[in-house]
Z-matrix of the N, CA and C atoms (Angstrom, degrees):
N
C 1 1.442
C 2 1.519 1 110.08
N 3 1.403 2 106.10 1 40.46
C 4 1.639 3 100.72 2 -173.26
C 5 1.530 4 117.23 3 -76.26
N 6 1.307 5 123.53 4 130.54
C 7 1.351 6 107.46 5 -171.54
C 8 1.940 7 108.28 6 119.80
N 9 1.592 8 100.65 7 -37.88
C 10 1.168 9 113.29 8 -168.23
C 11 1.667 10 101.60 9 -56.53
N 12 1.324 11 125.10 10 170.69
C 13 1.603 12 145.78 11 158.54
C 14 1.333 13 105.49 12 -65.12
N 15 1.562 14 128.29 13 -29.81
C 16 1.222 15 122.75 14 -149.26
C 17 1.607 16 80.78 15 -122.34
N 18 1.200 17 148.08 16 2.98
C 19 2.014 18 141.40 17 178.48
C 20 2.005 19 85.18 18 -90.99
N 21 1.532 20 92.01 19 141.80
C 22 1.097 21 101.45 20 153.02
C 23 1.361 22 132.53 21 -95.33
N 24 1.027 23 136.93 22 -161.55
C 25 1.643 24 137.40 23 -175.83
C 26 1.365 25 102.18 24 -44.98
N 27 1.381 26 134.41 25 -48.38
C 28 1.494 27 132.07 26 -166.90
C 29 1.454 28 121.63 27 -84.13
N 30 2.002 29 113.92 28 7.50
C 31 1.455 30 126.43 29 -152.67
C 32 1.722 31 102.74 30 56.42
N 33 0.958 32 143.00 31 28.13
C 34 1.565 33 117.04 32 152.32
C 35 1.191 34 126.02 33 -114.29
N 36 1.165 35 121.87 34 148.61
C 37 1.996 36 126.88 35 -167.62
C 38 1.844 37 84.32 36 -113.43
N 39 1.546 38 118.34 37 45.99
C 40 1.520 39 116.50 38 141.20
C 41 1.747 40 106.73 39 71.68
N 42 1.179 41 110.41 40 -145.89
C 43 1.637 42 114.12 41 -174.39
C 44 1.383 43 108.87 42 -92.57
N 45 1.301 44 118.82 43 41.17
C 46 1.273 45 114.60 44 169.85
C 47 1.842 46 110.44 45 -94.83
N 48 1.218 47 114.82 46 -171.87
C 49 1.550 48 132.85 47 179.03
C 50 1.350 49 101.87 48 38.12
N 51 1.801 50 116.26 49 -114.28
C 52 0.843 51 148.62 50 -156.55
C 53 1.381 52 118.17 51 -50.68
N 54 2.042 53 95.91 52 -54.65
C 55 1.654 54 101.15 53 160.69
C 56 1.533 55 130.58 54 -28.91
N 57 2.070 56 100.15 55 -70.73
C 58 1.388 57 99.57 56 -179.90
C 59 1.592 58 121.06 57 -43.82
N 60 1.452 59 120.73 58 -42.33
C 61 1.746 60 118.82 59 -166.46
C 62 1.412 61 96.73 60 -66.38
N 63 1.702 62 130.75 61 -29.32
C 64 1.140 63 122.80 62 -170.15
C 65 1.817 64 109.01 63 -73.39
N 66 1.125 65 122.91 64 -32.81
C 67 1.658 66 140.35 65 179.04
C 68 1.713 67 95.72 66 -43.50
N 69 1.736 68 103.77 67 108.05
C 70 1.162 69 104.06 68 164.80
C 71 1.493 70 117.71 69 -69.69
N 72 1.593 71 112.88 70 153.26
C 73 1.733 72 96.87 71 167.42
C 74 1.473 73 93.30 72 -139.01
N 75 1.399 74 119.79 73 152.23
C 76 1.476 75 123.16 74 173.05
C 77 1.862 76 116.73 75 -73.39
N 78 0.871 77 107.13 76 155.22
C 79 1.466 78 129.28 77 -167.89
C 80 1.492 79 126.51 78 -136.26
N 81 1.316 80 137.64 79 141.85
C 82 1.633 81 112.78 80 161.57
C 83 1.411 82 109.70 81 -25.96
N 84 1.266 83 119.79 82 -76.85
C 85 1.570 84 130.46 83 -142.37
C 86 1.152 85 101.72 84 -70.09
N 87 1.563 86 121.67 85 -11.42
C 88 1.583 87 95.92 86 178.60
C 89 2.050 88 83.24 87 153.28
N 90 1.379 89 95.04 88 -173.04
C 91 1.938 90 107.28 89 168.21
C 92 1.553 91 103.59 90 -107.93
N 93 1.572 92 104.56 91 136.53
C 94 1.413 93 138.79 92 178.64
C 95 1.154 94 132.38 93 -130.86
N 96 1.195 95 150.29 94 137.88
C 97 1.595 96 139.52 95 152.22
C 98 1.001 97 88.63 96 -82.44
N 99 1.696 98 98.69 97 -172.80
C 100 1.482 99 132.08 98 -162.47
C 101 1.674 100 106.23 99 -82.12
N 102 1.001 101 125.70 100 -19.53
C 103 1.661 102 120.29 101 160.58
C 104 1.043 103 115.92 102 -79.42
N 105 1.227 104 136.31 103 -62.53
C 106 1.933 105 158.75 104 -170.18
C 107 1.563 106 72.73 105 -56.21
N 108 1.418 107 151.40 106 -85.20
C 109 1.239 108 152.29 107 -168.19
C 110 1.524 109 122.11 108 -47.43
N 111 0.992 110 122.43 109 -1.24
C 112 1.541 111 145.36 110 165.11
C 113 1.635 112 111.38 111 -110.92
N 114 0.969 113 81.21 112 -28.69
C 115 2.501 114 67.50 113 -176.08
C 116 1.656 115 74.53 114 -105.44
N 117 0.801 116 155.42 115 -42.32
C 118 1.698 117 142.06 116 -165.86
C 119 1.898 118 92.39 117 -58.46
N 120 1.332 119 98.04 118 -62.49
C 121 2.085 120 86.40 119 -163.93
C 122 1.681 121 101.05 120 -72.79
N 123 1.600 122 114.84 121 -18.17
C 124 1.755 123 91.08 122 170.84
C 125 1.282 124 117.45 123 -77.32
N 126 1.120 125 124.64 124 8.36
C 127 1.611 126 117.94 125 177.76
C 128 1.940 127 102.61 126 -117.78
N 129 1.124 128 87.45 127 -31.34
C 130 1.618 129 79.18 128 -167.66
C 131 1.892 130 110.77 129 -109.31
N 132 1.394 131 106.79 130 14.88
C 133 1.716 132 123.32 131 -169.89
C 134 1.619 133 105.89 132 -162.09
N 135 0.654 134 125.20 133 6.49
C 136 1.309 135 116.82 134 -156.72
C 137 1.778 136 108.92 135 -62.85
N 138 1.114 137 144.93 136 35.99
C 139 1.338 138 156.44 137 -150.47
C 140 1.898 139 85.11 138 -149.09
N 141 1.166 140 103.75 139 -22.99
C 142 1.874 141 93.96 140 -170.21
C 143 1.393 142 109.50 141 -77.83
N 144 1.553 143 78.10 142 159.89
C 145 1.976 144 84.40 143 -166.62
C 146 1.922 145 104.54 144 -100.08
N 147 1.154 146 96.67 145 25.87
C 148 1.440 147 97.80 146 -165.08
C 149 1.892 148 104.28 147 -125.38
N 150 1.195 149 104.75 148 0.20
C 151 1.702 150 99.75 149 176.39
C 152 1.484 151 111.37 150 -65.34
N 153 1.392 152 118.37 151 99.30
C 154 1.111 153 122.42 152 175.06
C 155 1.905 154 127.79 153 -141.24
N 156 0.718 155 105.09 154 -171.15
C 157 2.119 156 107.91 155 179.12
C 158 1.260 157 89.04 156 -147.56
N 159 1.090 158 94.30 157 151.26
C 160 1.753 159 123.33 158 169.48
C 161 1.568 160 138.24 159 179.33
N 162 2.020 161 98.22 160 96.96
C 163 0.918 162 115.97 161 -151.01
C 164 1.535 163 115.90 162 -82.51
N 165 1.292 164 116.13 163 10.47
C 166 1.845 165 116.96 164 175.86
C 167 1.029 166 94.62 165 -113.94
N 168 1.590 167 101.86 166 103.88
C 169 1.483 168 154.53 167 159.78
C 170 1.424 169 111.63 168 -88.96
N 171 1.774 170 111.50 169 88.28
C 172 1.368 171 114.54 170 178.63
C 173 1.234 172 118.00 171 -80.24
N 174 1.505 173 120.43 172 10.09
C 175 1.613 174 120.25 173 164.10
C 176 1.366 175 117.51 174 -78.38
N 177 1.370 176 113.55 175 -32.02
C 178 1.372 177 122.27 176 -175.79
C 179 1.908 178 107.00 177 -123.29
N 180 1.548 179 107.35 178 32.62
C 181 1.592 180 94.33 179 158.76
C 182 1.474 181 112.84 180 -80.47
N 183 1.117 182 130.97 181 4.65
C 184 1.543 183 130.15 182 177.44
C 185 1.628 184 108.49 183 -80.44
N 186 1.326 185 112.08 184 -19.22
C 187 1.441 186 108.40 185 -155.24
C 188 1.787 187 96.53 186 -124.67
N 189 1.659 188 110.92 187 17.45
C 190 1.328 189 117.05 188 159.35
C 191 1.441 190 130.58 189 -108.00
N 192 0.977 191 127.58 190 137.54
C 193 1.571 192 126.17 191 -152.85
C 194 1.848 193 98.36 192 -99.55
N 195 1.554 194 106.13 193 -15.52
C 196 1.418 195 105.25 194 -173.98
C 197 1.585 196 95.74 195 -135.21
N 198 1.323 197 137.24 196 105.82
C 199 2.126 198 121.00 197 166.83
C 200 0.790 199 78.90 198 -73.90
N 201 1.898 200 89.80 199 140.23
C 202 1.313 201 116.98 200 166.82
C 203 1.702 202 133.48 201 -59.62
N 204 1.034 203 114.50 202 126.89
C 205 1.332 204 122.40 203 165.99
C 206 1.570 205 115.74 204 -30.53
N 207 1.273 206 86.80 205 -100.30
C 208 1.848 207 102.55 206 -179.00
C 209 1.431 208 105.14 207 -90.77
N 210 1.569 209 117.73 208 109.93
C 211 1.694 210 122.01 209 -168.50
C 212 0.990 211 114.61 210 -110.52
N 213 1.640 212 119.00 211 -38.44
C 214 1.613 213 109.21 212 167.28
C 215 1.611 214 130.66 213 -128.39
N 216 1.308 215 103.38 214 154.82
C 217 1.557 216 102.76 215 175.04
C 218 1.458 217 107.96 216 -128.47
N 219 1.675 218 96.76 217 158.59
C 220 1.069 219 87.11 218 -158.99
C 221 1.838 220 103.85 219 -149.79
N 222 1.692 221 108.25 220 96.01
C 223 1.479 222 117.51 221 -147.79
C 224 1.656 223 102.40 222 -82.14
N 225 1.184 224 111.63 223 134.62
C 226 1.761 225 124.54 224 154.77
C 227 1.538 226 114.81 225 -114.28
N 228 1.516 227 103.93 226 147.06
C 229 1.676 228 109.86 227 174.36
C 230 1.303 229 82.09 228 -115.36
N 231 1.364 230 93.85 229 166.36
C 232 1.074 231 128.97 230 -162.28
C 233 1.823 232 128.65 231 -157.55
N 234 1.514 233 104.12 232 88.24
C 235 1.640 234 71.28 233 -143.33
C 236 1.285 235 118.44 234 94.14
N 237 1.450 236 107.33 235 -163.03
C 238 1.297 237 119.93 236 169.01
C 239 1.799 238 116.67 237 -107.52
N 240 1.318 239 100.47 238 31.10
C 241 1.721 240 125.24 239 177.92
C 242 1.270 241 118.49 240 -99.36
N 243 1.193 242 127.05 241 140.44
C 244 1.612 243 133.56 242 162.57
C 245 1.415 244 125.71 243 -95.54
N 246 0.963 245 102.77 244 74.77
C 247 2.210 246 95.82 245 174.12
C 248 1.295 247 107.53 246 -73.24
N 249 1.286 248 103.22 247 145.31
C 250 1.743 249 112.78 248 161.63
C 251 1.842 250 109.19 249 -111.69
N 252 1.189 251 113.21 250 163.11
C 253 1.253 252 132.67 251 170.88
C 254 1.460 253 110.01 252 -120.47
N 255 1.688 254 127.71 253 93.80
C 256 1.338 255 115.84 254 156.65
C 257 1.320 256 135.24 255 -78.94
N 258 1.160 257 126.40 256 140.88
C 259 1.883 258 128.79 257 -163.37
C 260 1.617 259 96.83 258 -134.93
N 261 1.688 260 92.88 259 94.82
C 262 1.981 261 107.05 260 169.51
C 263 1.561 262 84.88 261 -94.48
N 264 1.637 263 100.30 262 149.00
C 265 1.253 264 115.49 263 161.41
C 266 1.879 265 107.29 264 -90.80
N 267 1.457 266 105.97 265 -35.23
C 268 1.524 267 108.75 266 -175.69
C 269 1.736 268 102.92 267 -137.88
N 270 1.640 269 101.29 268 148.73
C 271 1.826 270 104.99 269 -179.62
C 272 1.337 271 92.76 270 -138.00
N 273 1.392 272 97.08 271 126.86
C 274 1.774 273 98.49 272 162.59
C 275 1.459 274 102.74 273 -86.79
N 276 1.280 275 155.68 274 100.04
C 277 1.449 276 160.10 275 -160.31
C 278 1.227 277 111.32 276 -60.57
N 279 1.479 278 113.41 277 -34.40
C 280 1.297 279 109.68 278 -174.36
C 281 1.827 280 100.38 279 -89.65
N 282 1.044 281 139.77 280 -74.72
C 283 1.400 282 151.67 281 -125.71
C 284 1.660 283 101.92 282 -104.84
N 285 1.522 284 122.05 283 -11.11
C 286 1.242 285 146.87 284 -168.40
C 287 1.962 286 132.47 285 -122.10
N 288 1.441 287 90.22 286 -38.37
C 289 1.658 288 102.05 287 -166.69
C 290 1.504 289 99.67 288 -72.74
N 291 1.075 290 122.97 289 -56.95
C 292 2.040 291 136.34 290 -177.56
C 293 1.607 292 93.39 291 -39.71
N 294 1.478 293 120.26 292 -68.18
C 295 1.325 294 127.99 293 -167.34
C 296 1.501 295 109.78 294 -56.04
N 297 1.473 296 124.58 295 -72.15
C 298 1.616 297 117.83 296 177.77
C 299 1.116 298 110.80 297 -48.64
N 300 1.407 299 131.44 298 -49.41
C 301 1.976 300 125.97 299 -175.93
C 302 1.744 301 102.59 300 -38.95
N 303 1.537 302 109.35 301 -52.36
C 304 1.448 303 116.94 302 -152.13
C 305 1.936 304 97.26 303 -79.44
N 306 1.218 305 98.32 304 -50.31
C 307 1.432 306 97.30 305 171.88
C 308 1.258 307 143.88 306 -42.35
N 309 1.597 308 102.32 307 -44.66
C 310 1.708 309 115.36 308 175.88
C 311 1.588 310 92.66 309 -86.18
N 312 1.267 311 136.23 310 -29.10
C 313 1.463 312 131.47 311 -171.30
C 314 1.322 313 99.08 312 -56.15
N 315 1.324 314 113.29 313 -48.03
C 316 1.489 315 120.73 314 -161.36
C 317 1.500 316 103.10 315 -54.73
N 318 1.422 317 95.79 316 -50.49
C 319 2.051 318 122.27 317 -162.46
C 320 1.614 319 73.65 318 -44.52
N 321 1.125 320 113.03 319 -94.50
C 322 1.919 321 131.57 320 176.04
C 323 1.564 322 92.05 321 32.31
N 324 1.586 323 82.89 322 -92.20
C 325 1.344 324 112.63 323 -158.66
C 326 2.029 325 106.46 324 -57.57
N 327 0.932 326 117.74 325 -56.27
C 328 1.632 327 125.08 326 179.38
C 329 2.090 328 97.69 327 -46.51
N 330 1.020 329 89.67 328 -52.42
C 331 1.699 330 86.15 329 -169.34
C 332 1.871 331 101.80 330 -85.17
N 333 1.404 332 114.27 331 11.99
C 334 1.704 333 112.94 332 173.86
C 335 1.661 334 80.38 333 -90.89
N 336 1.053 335 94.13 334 -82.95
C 337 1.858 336 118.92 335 -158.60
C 338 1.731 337 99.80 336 -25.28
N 339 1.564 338 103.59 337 -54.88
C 340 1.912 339 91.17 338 -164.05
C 341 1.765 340 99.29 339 -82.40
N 342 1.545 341 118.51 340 22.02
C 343 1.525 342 110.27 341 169.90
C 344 1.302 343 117.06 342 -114.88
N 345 1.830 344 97.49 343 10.85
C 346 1.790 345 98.86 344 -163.49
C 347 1.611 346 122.44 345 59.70
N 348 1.538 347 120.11 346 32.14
C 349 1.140 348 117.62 347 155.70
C 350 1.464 349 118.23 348 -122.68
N 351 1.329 350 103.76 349 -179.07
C 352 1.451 351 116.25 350 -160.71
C 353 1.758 352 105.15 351 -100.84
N 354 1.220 353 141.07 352 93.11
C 355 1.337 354 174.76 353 110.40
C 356 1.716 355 81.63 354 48.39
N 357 1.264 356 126.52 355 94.72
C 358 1.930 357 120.08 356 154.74
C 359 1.379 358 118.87 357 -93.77
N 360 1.116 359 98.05 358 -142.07
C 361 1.649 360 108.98 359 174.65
C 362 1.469 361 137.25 360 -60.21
N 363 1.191 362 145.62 361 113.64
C 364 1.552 363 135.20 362 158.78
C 365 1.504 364 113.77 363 -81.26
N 366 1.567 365 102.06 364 95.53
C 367 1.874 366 87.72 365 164.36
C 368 1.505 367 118.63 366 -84.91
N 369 1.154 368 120.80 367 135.06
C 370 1.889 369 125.63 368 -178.47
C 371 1.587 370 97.17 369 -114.09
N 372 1.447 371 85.58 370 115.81
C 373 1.476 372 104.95 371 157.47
C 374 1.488 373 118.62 372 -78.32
N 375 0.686 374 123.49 373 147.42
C 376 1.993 375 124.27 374 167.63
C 377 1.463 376 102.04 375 -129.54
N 378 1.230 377 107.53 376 139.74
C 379 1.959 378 94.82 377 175.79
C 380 1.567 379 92.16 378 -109.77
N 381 1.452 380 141.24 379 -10.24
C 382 1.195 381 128.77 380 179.37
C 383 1.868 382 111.68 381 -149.70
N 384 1.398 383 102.21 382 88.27
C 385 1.640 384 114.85 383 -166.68
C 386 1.665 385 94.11 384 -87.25
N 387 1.426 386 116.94 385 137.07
C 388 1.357 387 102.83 386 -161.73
C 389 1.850 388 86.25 387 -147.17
N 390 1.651 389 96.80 388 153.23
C 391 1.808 390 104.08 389 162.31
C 392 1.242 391 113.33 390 -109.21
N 393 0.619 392 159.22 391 110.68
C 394 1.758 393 145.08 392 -177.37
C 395 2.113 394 100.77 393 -73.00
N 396 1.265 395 76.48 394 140.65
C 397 1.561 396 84.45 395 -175.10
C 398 1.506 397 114.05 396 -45.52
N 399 1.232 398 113.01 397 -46.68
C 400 1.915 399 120.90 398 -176.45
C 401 1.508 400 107.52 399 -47.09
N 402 1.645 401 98.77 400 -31.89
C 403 1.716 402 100.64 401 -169.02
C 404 1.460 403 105.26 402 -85.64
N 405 1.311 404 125.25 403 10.73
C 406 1.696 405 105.68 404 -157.02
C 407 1.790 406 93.16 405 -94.42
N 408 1.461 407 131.87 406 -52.03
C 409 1.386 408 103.86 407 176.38
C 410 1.951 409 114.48 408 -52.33
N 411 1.190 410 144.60 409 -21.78
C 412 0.883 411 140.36 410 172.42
C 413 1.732 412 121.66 411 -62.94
N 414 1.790 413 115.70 412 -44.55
C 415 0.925 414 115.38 413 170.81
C 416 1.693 415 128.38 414 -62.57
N 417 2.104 416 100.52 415 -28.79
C 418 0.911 417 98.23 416 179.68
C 419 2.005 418 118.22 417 -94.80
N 420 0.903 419 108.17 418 -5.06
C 421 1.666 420 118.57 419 140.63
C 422 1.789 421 107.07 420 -39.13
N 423 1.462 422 103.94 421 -59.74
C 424 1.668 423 88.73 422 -151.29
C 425 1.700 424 96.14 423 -86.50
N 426 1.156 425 138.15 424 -7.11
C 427 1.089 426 139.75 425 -169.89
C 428 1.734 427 102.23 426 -96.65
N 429 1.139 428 119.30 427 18.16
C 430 1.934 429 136.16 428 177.09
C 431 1.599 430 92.77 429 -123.07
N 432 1.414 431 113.68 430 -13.04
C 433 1.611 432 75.39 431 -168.22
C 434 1.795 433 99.88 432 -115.63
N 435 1.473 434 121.16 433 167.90
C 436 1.377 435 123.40 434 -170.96
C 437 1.511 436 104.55 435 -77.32
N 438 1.834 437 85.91 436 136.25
C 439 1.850 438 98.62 437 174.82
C 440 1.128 439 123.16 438 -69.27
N 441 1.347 440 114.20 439 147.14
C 442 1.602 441 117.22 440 -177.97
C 443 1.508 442 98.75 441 -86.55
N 444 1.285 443 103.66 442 172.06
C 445 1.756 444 104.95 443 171.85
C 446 1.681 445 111.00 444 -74.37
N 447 1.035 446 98.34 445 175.73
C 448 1.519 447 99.31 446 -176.56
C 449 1.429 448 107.16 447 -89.62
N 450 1.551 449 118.56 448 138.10
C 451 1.329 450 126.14 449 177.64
C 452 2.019 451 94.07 450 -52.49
N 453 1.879 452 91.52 451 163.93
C 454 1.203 453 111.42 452 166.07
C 455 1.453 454 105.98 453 -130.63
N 456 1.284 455 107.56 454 157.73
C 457 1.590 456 110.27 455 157.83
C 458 1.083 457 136.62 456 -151.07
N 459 1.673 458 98.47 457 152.41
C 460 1.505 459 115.09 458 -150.08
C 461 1.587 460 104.21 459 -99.37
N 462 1.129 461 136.94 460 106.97
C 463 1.149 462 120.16 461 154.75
C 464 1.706 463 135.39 462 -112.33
N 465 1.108 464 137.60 463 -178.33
C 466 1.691 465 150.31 464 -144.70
C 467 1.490 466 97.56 465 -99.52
N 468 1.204 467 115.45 466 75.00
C 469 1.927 468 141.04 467 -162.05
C 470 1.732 469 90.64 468 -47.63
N 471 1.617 470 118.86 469 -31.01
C 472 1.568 471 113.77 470 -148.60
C 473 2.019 472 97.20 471 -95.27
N 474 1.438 473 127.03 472 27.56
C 475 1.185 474 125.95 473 -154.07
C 476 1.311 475 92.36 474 -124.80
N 477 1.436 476 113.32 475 99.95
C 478 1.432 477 113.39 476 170.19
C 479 1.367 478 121.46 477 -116.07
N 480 1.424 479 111.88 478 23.61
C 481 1.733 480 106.76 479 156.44
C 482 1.610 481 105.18 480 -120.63
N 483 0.750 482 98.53 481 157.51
C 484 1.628 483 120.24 482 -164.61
C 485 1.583 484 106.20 483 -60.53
N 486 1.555 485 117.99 484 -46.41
C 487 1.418 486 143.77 485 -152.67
C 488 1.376 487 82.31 486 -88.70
N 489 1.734 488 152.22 487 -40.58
C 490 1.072 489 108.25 488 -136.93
C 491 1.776 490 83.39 489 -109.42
N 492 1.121 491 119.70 490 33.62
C 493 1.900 492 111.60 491 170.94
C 494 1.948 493 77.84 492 -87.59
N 495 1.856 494 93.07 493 155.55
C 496 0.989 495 126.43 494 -152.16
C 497 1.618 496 84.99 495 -135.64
């Protein structure tokens, strides 16, 4: 987030996002973060109702410069399908909504493909979808002009560990 309002002098907004999924925690089977702990129960659980991440960490919201937005997900198979469940607490609609849809879509699909399943639905919850007043002649600019089609995506079918998408 270098650049961001919310990075301090070094570009980092602290133990937020990325940090928490990196935080090993012990387990029966062994020590995991929050990814390694998601491709571990889709291959070896994947029927569980508990494959999930969840990055609001109220031990360390003091030592984040940004709480996270969108903190947890929360995967079901189905079949031989992967749904996700995203849970934003806050959406800026304009400057925010395009980016998380495409982002966790991606997650979707990266964590279907290296489990041998077939990529379904992401439903995103938001509990507080918001415009900010500055943005509203801007939003209503883009809501006059004609929609493009919806992106697709292509990804590298032969990549079956998680680590080596680029």
């Amino acid at each position: 987030m270098y650049g961001s309002s919310w990075a301090d002098e070094n570009g980092s907004i602290g133990k937020a996002y990325g940090y928490q999924l990196g935080v090993k925690h012990h387990y029966k089977e062994g020590d995991f973060d929050q990814v390694d702990r998601i491709l571990y129960d889709l291959k070896h659980n994947p029927l569980s109702r508990r494959i999930m991440s969840n990055i609001y960490n109220h031990h360390d919201l003091h030592e984040m410069n940004l709480y996270p937005c969108a903190y947890s997900m929360t995967f079901n198979v189905s079949g031989h399908t992967l749904n996700g469940i995203l849970n934003q607490r806050s959406q800026d609609m304009l400057t925010a909504n395009s980016w998380n849809v495409c982002q966790y879509a991606v997650l979707l699909h990266m964590f279907a493909q290296v489990s041998g399943l077939k990529a379904g639905e992401l439903v995103h919850v938001i509990a507080d979808a918001h415009i900010y007043d500055r943005h509203i002649p801007m939003v209503e600019e883009l809501l006059k002009r004609e929609p493009y089609p919806g992106p697709t995506l292509a990804m590298d079918t032969s990549i079956t560990d998680f680590y080596q998408f680029t």
